[in-house]
Every structure is written in structure tokens, then in C-alpha cells.
C-alpha positions as CSV (number, residue, x, y, z in Angstrom):
1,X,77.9,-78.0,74.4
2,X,79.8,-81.2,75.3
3,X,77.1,-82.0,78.1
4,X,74.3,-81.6,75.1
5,X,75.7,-83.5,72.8
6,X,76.1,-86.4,75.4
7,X,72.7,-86.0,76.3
8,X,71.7,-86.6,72.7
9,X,74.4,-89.9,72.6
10,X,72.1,-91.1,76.1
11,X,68.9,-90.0,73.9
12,X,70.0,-91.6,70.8
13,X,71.1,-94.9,72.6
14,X,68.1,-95.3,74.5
15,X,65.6,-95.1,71.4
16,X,68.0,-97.2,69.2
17,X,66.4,-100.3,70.6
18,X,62.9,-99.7,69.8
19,X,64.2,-98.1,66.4
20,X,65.7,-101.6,65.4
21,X,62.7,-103.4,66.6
22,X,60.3,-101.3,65.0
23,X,62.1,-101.0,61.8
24,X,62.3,-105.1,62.0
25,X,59.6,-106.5,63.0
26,X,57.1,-104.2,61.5
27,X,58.3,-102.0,58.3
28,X,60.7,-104.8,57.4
29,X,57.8,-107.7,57.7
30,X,55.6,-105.2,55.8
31,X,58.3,-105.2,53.0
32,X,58.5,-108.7,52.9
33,X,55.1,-109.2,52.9
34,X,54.8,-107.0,49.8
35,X,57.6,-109.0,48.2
36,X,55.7,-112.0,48.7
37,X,52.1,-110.1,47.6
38,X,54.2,-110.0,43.9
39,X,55.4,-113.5,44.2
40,X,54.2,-117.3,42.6
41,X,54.8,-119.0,46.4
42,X,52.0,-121.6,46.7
43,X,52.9,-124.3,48.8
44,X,55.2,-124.9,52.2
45,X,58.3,-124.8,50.1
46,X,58.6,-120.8,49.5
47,X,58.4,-119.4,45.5
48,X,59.9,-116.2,45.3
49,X,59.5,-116.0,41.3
50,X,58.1,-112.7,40.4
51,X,54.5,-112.8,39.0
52,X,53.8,-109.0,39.5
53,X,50.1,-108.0,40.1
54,X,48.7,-111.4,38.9
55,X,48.0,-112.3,42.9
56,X,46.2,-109.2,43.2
57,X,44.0,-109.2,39.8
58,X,43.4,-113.0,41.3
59,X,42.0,-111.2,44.4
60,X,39.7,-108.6,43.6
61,X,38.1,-111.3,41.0
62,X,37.2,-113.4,44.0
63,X,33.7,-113.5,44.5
64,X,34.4,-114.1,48.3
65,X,37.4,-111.2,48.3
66,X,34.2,-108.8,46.4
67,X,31.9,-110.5,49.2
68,X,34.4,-109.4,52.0
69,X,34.8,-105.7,50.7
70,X,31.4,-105.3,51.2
71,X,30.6,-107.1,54.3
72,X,33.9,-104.8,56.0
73,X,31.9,-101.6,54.5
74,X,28.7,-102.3,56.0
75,X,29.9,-103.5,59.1
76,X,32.6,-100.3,59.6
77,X,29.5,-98.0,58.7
78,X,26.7,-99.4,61.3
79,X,29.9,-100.1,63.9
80,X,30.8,-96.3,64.0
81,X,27.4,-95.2,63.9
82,X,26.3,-97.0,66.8
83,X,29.5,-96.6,69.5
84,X,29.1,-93.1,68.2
85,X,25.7,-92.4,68.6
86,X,25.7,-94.8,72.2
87,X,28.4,-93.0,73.5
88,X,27.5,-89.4,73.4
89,X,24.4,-90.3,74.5
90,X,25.9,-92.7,77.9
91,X,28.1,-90.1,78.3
92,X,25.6,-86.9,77.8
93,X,24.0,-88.6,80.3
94,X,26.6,-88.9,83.1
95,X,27.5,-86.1,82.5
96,X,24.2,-84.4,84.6
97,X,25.7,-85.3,87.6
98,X,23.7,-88.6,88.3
99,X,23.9,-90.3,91.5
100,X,26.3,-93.6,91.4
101,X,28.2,-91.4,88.4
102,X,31.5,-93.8,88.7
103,X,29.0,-97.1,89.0
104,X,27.8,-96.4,85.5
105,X,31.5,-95.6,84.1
106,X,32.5,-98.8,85.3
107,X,29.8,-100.4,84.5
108,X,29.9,-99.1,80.9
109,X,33.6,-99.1,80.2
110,X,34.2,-103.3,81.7
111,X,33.5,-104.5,78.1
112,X,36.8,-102.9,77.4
113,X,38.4,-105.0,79.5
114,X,37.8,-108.2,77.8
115,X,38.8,-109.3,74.5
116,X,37.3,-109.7,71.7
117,X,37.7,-113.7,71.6
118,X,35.7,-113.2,75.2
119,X,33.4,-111.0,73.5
120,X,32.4,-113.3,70.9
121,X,32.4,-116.5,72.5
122,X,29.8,-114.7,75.2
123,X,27.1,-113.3,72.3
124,X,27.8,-116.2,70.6
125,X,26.0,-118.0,73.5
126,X,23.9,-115.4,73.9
127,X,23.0,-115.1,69.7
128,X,22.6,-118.7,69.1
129,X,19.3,-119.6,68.0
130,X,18.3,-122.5,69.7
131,X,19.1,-121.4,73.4
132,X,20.2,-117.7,73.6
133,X,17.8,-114.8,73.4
134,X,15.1,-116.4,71.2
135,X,14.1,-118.2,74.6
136,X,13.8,-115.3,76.4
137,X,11.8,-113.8,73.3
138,X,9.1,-116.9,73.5
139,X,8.4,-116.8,77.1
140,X,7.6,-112.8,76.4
141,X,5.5,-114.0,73.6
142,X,7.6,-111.9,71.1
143,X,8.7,-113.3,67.4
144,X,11.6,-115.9,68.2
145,X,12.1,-117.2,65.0
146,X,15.6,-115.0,64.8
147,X,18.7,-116.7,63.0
148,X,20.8,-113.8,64.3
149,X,24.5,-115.4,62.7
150,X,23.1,-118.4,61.2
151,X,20.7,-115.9,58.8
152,X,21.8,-116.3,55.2
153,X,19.3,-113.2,54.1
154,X,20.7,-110.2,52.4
155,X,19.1,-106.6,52.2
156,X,20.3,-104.4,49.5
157,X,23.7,-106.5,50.0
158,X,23.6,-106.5,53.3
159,X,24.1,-109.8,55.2
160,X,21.9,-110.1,57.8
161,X,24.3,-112.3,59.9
162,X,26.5,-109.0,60.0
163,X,24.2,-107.6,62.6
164,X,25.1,-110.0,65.1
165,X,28.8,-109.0,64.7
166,X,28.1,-105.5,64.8
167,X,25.9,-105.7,68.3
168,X,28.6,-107.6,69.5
169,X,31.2,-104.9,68.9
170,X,29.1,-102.3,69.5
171,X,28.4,-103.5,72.8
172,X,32.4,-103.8,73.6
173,X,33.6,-100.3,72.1
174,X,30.9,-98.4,72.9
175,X,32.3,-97.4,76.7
176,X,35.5,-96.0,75.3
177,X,33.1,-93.7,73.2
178,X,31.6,-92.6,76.2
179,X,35.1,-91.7,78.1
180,X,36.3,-89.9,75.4
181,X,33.1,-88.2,74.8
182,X,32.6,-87.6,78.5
183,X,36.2,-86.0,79.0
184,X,35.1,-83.8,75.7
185,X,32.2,-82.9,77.7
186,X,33.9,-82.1,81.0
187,X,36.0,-79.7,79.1
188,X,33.4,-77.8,77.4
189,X,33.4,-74.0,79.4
190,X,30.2,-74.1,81.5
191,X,29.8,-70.2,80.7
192,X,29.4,-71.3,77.3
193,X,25.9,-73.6,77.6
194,X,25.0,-70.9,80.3
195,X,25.1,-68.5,78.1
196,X,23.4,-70.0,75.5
197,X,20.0,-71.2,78.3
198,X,19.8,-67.4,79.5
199,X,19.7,-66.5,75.6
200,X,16.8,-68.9,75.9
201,X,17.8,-71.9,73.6
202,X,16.6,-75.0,74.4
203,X,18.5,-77.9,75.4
204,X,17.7,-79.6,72.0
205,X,19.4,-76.4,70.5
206,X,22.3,-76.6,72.8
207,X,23.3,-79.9,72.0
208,X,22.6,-79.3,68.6
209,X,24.6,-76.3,68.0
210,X,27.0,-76.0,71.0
211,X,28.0,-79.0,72.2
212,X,28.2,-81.2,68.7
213,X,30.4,-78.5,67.0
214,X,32.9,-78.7,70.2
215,X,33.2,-82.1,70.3
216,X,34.3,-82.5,66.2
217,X,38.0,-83.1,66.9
218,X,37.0,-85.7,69.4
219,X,34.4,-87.2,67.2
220,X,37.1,-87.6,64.6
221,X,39.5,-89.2,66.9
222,X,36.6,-92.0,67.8
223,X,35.8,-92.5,64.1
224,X,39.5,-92.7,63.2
225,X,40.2,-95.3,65.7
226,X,36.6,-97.0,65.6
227,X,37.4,-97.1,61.6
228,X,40.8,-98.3,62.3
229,X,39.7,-101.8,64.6
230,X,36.4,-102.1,61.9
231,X,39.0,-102.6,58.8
232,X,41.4,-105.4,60.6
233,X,38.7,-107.1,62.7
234,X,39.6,-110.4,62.5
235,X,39.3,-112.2,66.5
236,X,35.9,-111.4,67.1
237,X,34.6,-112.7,64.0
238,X,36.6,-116.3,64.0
239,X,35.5,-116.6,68.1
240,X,31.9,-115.9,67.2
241,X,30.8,-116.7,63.8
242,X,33.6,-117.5,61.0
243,X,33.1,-116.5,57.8
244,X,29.1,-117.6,58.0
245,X,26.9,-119.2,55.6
246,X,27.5,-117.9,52.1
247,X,30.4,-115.8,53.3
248,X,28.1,-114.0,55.4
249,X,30.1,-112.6,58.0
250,X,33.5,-113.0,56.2
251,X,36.1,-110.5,56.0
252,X,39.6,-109.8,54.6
253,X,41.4,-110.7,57.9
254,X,39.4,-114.0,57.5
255,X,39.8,-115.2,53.8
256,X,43.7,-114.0,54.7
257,X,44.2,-116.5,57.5
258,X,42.5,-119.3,55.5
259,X,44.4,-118.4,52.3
260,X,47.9,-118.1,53.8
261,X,47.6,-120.9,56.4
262,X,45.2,-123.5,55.8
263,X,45.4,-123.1,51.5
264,X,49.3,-122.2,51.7
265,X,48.9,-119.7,49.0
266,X,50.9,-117.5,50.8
267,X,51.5,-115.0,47.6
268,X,47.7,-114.3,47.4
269,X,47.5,-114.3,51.5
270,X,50.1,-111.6,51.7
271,X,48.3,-109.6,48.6
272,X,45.0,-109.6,51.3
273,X,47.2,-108.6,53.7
274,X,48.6,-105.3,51.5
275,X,45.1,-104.5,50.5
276,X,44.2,-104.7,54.2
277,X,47.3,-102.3,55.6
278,X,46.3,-99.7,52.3
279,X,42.5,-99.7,53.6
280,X,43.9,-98.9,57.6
281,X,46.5,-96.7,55.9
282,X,43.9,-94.6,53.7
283,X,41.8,-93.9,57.2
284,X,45.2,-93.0,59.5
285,X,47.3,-91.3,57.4
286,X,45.3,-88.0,56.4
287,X,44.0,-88.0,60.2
288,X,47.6,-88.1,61.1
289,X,48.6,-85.2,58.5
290,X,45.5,-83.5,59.8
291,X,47.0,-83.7,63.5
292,X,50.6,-82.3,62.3
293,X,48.9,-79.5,60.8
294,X,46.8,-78.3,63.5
295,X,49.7,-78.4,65.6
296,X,51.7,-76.7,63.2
């Protein structure tokens, strides 16, 4: 008994450290930032007179904040759809025991390794209209005329500048699709899709209705975290387009940096910032209560 409970003293003391930091740096700086959401501080000097939800009813008036909702719900839709649908397919793939199998992984997963300031500078080179792919388009005789992030166009709301944003990002998450899909795969019983050929189902089939039902909690998992980076994407955008023309490719994270620390209205900056952690907090939180309970 006396050994346990000094186990649990050692236990307790070793955590307490992170415990503090945590509890700090990241639920007490989410407090104060929701004490400042409700506040009238404009201006270097700090204003902590309480103006309740004025800063907020400010916000979602904003044509730009509007703009930005949109533009985050666009580009979080065609993001996921595209790592997803990539990386089941780069993985399905590898998964039929190609020749040069770990080649391809590395080949497929080194986007991962850079960051997304790398990422964006690179397609921005790449993107840019005068002498990035539109060059390479003209010498195959192809239309070259594309603004890519410079296009002002919208279709049904959507910006076209978005797309370049959303290859870009694609390009970089869709390898750790592909892992976690290919580890889904490599756990998938092999009697299982033997079963189902001698039945006499075609492959079509097998994916269909074998291997895409299997791979649901793992699917969920991508989307959660895919969902979560889409929502608070903030490095990739400023390294490789800003906020575009006509708030184009502008998003919460965005207007929030400019608001807080180029405007020093640092009551409506921390209100984006809320309405940001709410949007990451209504994807996490019932994927995280989902989790509990199927371990329960």
C-alpha cells in the first residue's frame, strides 16, 4: 500500500509539469482570449471595458468575415475529398505488392516533411501565371491563359483562386492519407477478400462493399484530422497567396492576424479567434466522445 501510493506521488510529480504548462499556456490563454473577445481594446494600450457580444455581432456583419466562412467551407470540402479520394487510391495501389513498394511510400509521403510555408512558396512558383505551369501548357499547345491565384472569378460562390490553395494542400496531405489508409489495408484479413473472389465478386464489388465498410473508422480519423488543419489553415495561405483579390483566398486565420496585429483591434481579433477554436471544437469534440465510447 505505501509502495502504491508513492508510486502515484512519482506519477503525480512527473505529469504536474505538463499539467501547469498546459493549463497555462493553452486553457488559460484560451480564457484570456475570450475575455478579450468581450472587451472594447482597440489600440496598443489594452481596454479591458466590457462590451459583451458587440465584437462578435461586428464580426459576422463583415463582408470579408461572411467572405471567409465561405471560402474555409469550400476549401475544407474539396481538401478532404481529394487527400481522401488520392489516398485510398495511392495506397489501394501499393498495396498489390508493386515492385519498388517503399520507393513509392517515400516518394508519396516527402511532402509531409516540409512545411506548409515550403509548400506554398514552391506552387506559388509553380502557380504563377507568367512563368509557372502556363509555360509548360503553351509549348504543349494547351489553353495557358490560367490565373490560377490571381483569378478573381467566382462559381456558385466559389472563388476560383481557392483551387490553387487546395492543389497545393492536397498535394502535401495526401501521403499521410495513403499511410493510414495503407496500414487499414494491411490489416484487413486476407481470408475476408478471398472469400468474397471465390463467391465470385468482382473486384469493383470488393472494394465497394468489403474494403470501404472496413476502412470507416479510419476514414473518420483522416477526415477528423484533414477537417481539423482545413479550419485553422493559416501558413500556407499567407506563404502562397494572402487573402487574394477580392478576398479570394482569405480565411479566418488570415483576417485574425491582420485584425489583431496590423489593425490592433485586438477585441474583434480575439472574437475570430473564438469563432475559429468553436469551428475546430465542433469537428473534435464528438469524434473524441465517439472514441470514448467505442472504447467504453
Amino acid at each position: 500500500m505505501i509502495r502504491s501510493k508513492r508510486e502515484i506521488r512519482k506519477a503525480v510529480l512527473l505529469v504536474a509539469p505538463s499539467i501547469v504548462l498546459v493549463g497555462v499556456f493553452v486553457y488559460g490563454f484560451i480564457l484570456w482570449s475570450l475575455r478579450t473577445s468581450v472587451s472594447a481594446w482597440e489600440g496598443i494600450r489594452p481596454d479591458y471595458t466590457f462590451v459583451g457580444l458587440q465584437n462578435y455581432i461586428n464580426l459576422f456583419r463583415s463582408t470579408r468575415f461572411q467572405i471567409d466562412l465561405w471560402n474555409t467551407a469550400y476549401f475544407t470540402l474539396f481538401f478532404i475529398v481529394l487527400c481522401i479520394s488520392l489516398g485510398f487510391l495511392l495506397a489501394f495501389l501499393i498495396n498489390r505488392n508493386v515492385r519498388g513498394e517503399d520507393i513509392f511510400r517515400t516518394i508519396y509521403l516527402f511532402p509531409m516533411a516540409l512545411s506548409f510555408i515550403v509548400t506554398g512558396v514552391v506552387w506559388r512558383w509553380m502557380l504563377n501565371p507568367t512563368f509557372g505551369v502556363n509555360v509548360i501548357l503553351a509549348n504543349l499547345g494547351l489553353p495557358s491563359d490560367w490565373g490560377w491565384y490571381t483569378d478573381p472569378t467566382r462559381i456558385a460562390g466559389f472563388h476560383v483562386a481557392l483551387t490553387a490553395l487546395i492543389l497545393a494542400a492536397a498535394w502535401q496531405f495526401a501521403g499521410y492519407t495513403m499511410a493510414i489508409f495503407l496500414a487499414g489495408l494491411r490489416g484487413i484479413p486476407s481470408e475476408v477478400v478471398e472469400s468474397a473472389r471465390i463467391d465470385g465478386a468482382s473486384e469493383i464489388y470488393i472494394v465497394r462493399k468489403v474494403i470501404v465498410p472496413m476502412l470507416k473508422p479510419i476514414t473518420l480519423s483522416a477526415v477528423i484530422v484533414l477537417g481539423h488543419i482545413s479550419l485553422k489553415i493559416f501558413d500556407l495561405v499567407m506563404a502562397m497567396t494572402g487573402r487574394g483579390p477580392r478576398f479570394a483566398t482569405d480565411f479566418p486565420g488570415v483576417f485574425m492576424f491582420e485584425t489583431t496585429f496590423t489593425g490592433n483591434r485586438y477585441g474583434e481579433g480575439a472574437a475570430i479567434s473564438i469563432v475559429m477554436l468553436i469551428m475546430v471544437a465542433v469537428v473534435v469534440v464528438p469524434y473524441l466522445y465517439y472514441s470514448f465510447k467505442r472504447e467504453d
